[in-house]
Each structure stands twice: as C-alpha cells, then as structure tokens.
N, C-alpha and C positions, 0 to 999 in steps of 0.2 A: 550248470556247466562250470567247471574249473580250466582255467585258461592262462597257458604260461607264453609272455611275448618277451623278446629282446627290439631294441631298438625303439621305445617309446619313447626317448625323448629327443629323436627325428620327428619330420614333417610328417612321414606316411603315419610313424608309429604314434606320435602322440593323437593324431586325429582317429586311430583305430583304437587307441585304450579310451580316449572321450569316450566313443560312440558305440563299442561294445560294452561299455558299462550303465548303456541304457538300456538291457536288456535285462528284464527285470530274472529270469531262468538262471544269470552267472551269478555263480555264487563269490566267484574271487576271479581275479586276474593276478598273477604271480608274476613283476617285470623283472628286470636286471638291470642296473645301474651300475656304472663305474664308481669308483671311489675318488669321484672328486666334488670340492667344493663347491660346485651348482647345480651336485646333485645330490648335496643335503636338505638345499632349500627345496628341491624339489620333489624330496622324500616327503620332507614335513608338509609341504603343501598338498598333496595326493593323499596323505593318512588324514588329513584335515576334514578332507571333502568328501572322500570314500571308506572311512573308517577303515572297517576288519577285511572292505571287497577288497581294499587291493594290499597287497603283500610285495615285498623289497627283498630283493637278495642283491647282496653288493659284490661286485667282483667283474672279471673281464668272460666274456664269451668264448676267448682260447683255453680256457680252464678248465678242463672234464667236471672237476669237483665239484664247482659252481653251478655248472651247467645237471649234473645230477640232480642236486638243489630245488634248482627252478624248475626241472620238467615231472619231479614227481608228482606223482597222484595229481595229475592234469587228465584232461581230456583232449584238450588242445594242445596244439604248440604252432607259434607263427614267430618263425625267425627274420624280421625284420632288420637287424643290426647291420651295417654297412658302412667303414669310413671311402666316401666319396671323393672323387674330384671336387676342387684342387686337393683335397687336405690327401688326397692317396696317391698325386705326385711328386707334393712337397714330403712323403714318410712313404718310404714301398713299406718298413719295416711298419707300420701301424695298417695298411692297408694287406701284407698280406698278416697278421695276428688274428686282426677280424674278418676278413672276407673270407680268407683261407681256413686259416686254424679255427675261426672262430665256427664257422658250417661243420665242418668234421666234428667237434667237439658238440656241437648242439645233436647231429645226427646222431654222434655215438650215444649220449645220454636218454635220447628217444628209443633208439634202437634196444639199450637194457633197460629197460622197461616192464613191467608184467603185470596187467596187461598194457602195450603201446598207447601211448595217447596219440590222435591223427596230427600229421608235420604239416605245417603249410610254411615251403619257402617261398621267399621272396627274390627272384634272381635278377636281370635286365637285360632290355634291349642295344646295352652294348658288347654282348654276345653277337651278337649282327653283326658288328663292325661299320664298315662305312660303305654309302649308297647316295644314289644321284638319279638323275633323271631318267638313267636308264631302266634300273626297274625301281622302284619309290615302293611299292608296295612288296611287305613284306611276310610270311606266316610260318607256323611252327615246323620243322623238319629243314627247313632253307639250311645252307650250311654257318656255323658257329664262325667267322672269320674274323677274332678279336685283331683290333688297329697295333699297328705298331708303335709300344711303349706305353699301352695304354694299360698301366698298372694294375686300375682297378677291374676293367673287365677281365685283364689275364686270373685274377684271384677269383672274380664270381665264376669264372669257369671251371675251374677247379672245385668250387664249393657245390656248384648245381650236378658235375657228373659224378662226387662222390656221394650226392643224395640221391639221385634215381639210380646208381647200381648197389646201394646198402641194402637193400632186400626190405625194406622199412613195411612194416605190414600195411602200413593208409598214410598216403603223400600227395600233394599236389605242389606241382611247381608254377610260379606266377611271374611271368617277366614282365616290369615295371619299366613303363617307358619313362618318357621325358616330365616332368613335374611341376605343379604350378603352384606356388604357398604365396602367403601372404609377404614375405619378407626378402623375396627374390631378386629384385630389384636391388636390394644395398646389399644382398650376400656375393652380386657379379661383380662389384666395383672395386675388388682389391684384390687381382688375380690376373693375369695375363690368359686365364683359360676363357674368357669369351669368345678370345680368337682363334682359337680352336672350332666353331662354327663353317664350318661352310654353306656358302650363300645357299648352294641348292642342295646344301641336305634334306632331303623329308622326314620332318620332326612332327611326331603326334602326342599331344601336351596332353594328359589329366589330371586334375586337383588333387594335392597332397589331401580334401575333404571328401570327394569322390573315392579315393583309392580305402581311405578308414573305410567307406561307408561301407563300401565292396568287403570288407575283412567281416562287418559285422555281417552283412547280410549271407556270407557263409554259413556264420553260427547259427542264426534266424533260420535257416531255411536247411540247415544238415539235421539240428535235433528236431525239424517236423519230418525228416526222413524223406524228403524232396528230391535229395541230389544225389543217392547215389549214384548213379554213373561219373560224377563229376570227378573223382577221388582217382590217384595211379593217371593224371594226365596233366602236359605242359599247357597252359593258355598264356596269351599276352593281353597284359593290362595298357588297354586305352580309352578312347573316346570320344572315338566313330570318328566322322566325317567332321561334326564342329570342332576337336580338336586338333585339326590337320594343317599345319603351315610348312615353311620351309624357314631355314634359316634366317635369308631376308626377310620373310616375314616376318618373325618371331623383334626382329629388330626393331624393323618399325612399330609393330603394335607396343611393345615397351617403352619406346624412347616416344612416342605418340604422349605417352600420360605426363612427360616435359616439355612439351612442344617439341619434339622433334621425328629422325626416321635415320634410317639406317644411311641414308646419302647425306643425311646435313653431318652427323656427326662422323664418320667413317669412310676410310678409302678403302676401295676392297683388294687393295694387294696390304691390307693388313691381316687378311684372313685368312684362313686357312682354305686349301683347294681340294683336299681329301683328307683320311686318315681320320675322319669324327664318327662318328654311329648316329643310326639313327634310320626308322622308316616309317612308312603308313602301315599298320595293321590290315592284312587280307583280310585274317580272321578273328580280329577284334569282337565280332560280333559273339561270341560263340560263348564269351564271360558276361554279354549283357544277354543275351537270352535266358541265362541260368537264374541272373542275380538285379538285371535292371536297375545298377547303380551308374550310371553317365548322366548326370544332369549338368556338371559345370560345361560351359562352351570359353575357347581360350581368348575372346576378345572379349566378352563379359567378365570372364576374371580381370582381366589386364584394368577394365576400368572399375573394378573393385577394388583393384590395391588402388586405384585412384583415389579414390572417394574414401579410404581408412587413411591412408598415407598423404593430409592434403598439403603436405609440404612439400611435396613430386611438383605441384600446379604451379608453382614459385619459378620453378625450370621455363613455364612460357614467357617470363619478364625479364630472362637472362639473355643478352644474346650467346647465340651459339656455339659463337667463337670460343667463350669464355668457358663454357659447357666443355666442350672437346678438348680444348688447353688442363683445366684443372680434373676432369673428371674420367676420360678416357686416352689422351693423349700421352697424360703421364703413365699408364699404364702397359703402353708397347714398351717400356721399357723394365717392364717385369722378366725376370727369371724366365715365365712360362709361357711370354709372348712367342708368337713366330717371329715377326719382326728382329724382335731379342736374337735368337737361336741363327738367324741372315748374317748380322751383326758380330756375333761372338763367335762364324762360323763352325758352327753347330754340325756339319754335315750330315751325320747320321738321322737327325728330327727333320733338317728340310728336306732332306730327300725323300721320308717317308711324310711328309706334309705336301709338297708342291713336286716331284719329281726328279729334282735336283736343283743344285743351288743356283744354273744357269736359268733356268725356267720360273725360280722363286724370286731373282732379281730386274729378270725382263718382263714380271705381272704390270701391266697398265694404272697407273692412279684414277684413271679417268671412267669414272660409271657406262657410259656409254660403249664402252667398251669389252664390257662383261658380258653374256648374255645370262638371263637369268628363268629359274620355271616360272616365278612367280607374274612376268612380266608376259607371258605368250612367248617367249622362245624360242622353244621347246614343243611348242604345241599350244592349241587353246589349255588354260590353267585348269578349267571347272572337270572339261574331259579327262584330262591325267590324273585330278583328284578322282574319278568315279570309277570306283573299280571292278566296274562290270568293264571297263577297257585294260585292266590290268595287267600287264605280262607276267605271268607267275614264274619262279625255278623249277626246272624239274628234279623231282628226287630219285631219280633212276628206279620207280619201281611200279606197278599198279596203286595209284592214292585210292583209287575207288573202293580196296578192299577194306574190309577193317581187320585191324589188326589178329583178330583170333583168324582171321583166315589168313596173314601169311604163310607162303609155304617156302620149303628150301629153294626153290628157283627164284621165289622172292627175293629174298635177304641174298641171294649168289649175285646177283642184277642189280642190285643198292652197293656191294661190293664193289664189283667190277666197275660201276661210274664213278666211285671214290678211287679207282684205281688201284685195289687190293682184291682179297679173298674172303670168302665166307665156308670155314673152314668145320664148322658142325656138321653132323648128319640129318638133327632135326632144325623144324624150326621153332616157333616159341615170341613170345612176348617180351616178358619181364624175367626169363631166366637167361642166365647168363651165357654167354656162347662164344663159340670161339673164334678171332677173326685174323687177316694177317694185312698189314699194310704194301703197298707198294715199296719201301723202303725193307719188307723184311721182317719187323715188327709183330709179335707175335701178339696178342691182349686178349682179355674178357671184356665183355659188356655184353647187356641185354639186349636184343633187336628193338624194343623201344627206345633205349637211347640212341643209339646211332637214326634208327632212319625215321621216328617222329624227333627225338631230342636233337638230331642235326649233328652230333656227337660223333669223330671220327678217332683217329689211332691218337692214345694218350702220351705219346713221344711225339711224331710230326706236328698235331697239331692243339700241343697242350704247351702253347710259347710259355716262356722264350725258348728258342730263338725264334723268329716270324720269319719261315722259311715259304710263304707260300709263292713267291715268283717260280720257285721251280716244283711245286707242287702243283700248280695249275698246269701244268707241260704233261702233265700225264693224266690229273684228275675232272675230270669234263665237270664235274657236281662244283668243284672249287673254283675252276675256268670261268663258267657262264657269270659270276658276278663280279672276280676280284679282274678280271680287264675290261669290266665298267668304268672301273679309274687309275687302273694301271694300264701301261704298254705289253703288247708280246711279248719285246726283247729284252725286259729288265730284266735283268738277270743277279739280283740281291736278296742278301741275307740279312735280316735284323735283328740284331745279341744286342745283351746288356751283359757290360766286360768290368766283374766288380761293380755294379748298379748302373756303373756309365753306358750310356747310347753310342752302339755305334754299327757300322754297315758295311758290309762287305761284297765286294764283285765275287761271283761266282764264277770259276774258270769251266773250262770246257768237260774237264773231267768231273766234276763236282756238282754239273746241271742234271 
C-alpha cells in the first residue's frame, strides 16, 4: 500500500502514521509538513526510524501543487490536517487556509488522479453545533447547525460538503468528536476557550490512540477486501457509552488528577450556557462494528495522564485557593473568555453565549443553583446515557429506506421539512440534483448530502452570517433542535463585519 496523510504531526495524525506503519503491506506513507523549524527536527527524526517508508513533501495544504505532490501514485489519502481551537480563533485567516482551502485543494489533487487513490476525510462533530439535555444524542443526517463564530467548524463545513459533492470515485467521510492525548491538560491552561464548555454539553471523548488505530484498521481490513460497503458513507468517530460525559464531568474527571473538580476550582457563571458542540453518538456503533477499534474508556485515560505526567499529583499538596488564583482564575481574563467578552461588552459573543448580556450578568455564582445532567436533574444520569431511551431528530423522510430506494416523493418530503423544494424529476444518490431553498436559492447537491450529510442550501446555511433564529420559523428540520437553547422570539442575526462579531435585531419585514 502506498499512503499519503496530512496532518501527522497532530494528535490523531501522528498516532495514525505510528500505527499504520506497522503494517507490514505499506510500502511508504507520503506526509506534508510545513516548512517550519520543528518540522525539520521532525523530518530527520521519522527518516531515522522509517527509512525510504516514509517520505516528506514540504509545503502548506492550500497549495494544489504541493498537494499533487503528495497524493500521487498513492493508494490512500487521509486528510487529516486541521488548525483547531483556540489557534482558529486567535487567526480566521490560518484556520480558513487549512480547513478551507486546504480540503479543496487536497480534493482537487485526489480528484486528477488516474487512477484515484480512496480519500478518507477527517471532518467533526462541531458540525453539530450545540446541544443539551434535550436531545444529547446525536447521528448522521441530524441537521449541520455550526455555533455562532465558531471559526473552525464554519470552515470544516465547507471542507466536508466540497468533498462529498466533488464526484470523488471512493470517499469516506469521518467526523471526529471530542479528543483525548496525552498532553491535554497543559494544552487547556493558556486560553480562555475552556469556558467555552457548557456544563450540560454531551461530550463523547476518544483517544487521539483509538482514532490512529481506527485509520490503520481501515487499511488492515479494505486491502483484505472486507469493507466494501463501507466507502461513499458519513460515520462519526467515538467511543460508545465509556466515552460519554458532559461537560461537568469532563471537569471534574481532569482536575480530579490535581486534587480537585469542577466546583472547588470554578464558578459556573464563568461558563458558557450555549453556543459549544458537542453530542452522544446514536450511531457510533456503526464504525466499531466494521473496525473494533474503541478500547480507551475516558476515566482510564484521565488517570493515565496521571500516572505519565506525575507532576499533576503535586496539585493535591497545593491548596486550592492557590490553584484557581495562578492557574485558572488568571485566565477569565483572556481575550477568549466569556467572562472577558461580559466585561469588554462584547454584545454580539454574549448574546450568542448566554442569550443576552441581561441574562449573562444575572448567572448565579452559586452551584446549587445550576441544575445540572450529570447530578439527576434532568432525569436519572445512567437512563439519559442509554440510548435505547433516546429522543432522535427527524429527517423528514422514510430512514428505513436505504438510500438506492429513494424515490422523488422522498427527496420532495426531506425538502419541504427544510422548508424548500426538490426541484429534479428523478431521484438518485450521489448524483447531483436540483434543489431550491425557502429563501429562493437555487443549488446543486446530491441527495446524499443533504439528507444523510445533514447538508442544506450553501447560501442560508453555509455561515457566516448565522441566520438560523429566523430559519427555524419556517424550517421544522432546523426548529426541532436550535430551540433546545434558543427562545422562539429571538429574533437575530449573526455576521462577522470585517472579521469583528457582531448581532443584529431582525425587524418585522426581514423575519
């Protein structure tokens, strides 16, 4: 096998170049590296240990040329490369080069091809947007409601719906949820974006060494010819039920390996109360049936960075006070806190954070005062995690069929609940077709991406601007989750004006 990745020297990526270079079948892996100084060292060290398998091409991922490069005479290709939060709120311009330009340009270079080598992107579940108690679980086809301002997911959505309508002869899309590595811990401690959490998000954690393992066991298991069906479909990458917490959880289990928990060190109107991503995988299962890679569980990681990192255990001989003053206290006063944005009146971020600045300044200091999932709430905690009780979305169409049986009344019916039209005469899969939005919008895409990909009109809801307050008034498909944590009556607009955040009321004529 000959194998070209981007993004190996990420978490997902470097544990997916380890681990598929122990297959003894690849003949080379062909990465991309930028051109900078710690990724010379990191040349020499990979040619070191992997001789002639592994091969270098330098340059960035928005560069066709580059990208020609690396995907020739492969077999594979796994576009990995991603600049994440924080680093893709602190630079829209590096986050959309790579998220954006950078998928376009890897597609395009897969695309001239002859013959294709198979794509596997890597895309995420902040394509979702944000969720809460009301539905927590979440699966492929839901609708795409990236948060407002949130940089990075507006570029992975753009990257994912220009790779499932490029006509790519063999693709699979994988959306990567929430992450666990080794060094997570000191990579949150200098960022106002922890606070970006909200308590009852449902966050499902898997190991940046689980997610490699998953890349190799594709390769293992496509050249014994096992998996075709698997190829031309969206899954989401998790890790079942032991990887399931909520955002107070997530806290405590963390600051647990300091002696602490989300109430010694934190008040929760330092947090955010919507506006994060995040959910339980419905059908998470559906990657581990193919590939049986979920072995890490997220409270057995948590005390594995324990036990590598034994300078965390030093945290139980401090008191707390001291803890929160030097370690996170100074931090609400970052750029990217909310707190911050309260402060610098921010309007536009608290509003799309807390509901507005009245509602972000009257939050309670006091725990008792929150209600929370993880506490019974809500419900019993174990029932809400099992999702044989789960409330699903509906996609406005028959799920039971499979897709070579949709028919036009199908795809008319997936329309009409988006609040538009489905303006073909036939209908069809993966070829492209014609659709019209509620606003008038006329577009292409294939019925796989709209109503497995979640995928709707690439004007309304390809932000900025984040118009969904008054897309939800017409659209039931967008309605049923985005007034989970909005109100009815909001009635706002979310632009970035010149890069700056900002909100506007939407008048009576303009709803």
């Amino acid at each position: 096998m000959k194998i070209a990745m981007t993004g190996t020297s990420g978490q997902m990526g470097r544990e997916a170049l380890a681990q598929t270079l122990e297959l003894s079948d690849v003949e080379f892996v062909r990465i991309l590296l930028t051109k900078k100084r710690r990724n010379d060292k990191l040349a020499k060290k990979l040619a070191k240990k992997f001789g002639a398998r592994i091969q270098i091409v330098r340059g960035t991922v928005a560069d066709p040329a580059v990208c020609a490069a690396l995907v020739a005479g492969t077999d594979y290709v796994v576009h990995m490369a991603a600049v994440i939060p924080p680093a893709s709120d602190a630079s829209p311009a590096r986050s959309e080069e790579c998220n954006k330009s950078g998928a376009v340009a890897i597609v395009d270079a897969v695309k001239a091809c002859s013959p294709q080598p198979k794509y596997i992107h890597i895309s995420t579940v902040a394509l979702y947007g944000n969720r809460n108690e009301k539905h927590p679980f979440g699966r492929v086809g839901d609708p795409l409601l990236v948060s407002p301002f949130d940089q990075y997911a507006m570029d992975k959505l753009y990257g994912e719906r220009y790779c499932l309508d490029a006509d790519l002869a063999c693709w699979v899309v994988l959306r990567q949820t929430a992450m666990l590595y080794p060094d997570m811990m000191k990579a949150n401690v200098s960022d106002g974006l922890m606070f970006h959490t909200a308590l009852n998000a449902p966050l499902e954690w898997v190991s940046a060494r689980d997610s490699g393992y998953l890349i190799k066991r594709i390769f293992e298991r496509d050249a014994r010819g096992e998996i075709d069906g698997f190829w031309r479909q969206i899954y989401n990458i998790g890790a079942g039920t032991k990887g399931m917490d909520t955002g107070y959880d997530t806290f405590n289990d963390g600051f647990a390996i300091i002696g602490g928990s989300a109430e010694k060190f934190f008040k929760p109107n330092w947090l955010a109360a919507r506006n994060f991503h995040g959910l339980w995988f419905y059908d998470g299962d559906a990657l581990e049936t193919l590939f049986s890679y979920q072995r890490d569980d997220v409270k057995g990681y948590w005390r594995e960075i324990a036990r590598h990192h034994k300078i965390y255990a030093l945290g139980r001989f401090v008191p707390a006070k001291l803890i929160d003053l030097f370690l996170f206290k100074r931090l609400l006063r970052h750029p990217n806190s909310p707190l911050r944005w309260i402060k610098n009146g921010d309007t536009a971020r608290v509003t799309a954070t807390f509901g507005s600045m009245e509602a972000a300044t009257s939050r309670s200091r006091d725990w008792k005062d929150y209600p929370l999932i993880a506490k019974g709430d809500f419900g019993d905690y174990d029932a809400l995690r099992d999702k044989r009780n789960a409330v699903l979305l509906s996609h406005g169409y028959d799920e039971s069929k499979a897709p070579a049986s949709w028919t036009v009344d199908d795809l008319r019916g997936a329309a009409a609940f988006r609040g538009g039209e489905y303006l073909s005469e036939h209908a069809g899969v993966y070829e492209k077709r014609l659709w019209r939005c509620h606003d008038g919008h006329t577009f292409e895409a294939s019925p796989y991406t709209v109503l497995r990909g979640g995928h709707w009109c690439p004007v309304c809801h390809q932000p900025a601007p984040w118009d969904f307050d008054r897309i939800a008034k017409f659209s039931p498909f967008v309605a049923q989750v985005w007034y989970d944590s909005h109100e009815r009556d909001e009635n706002r607009i979310y632009e970035l004006d010149g890069g700056k955040p900002v909100v506007r009321e939407l008048s009576e004529e303009t709803r």
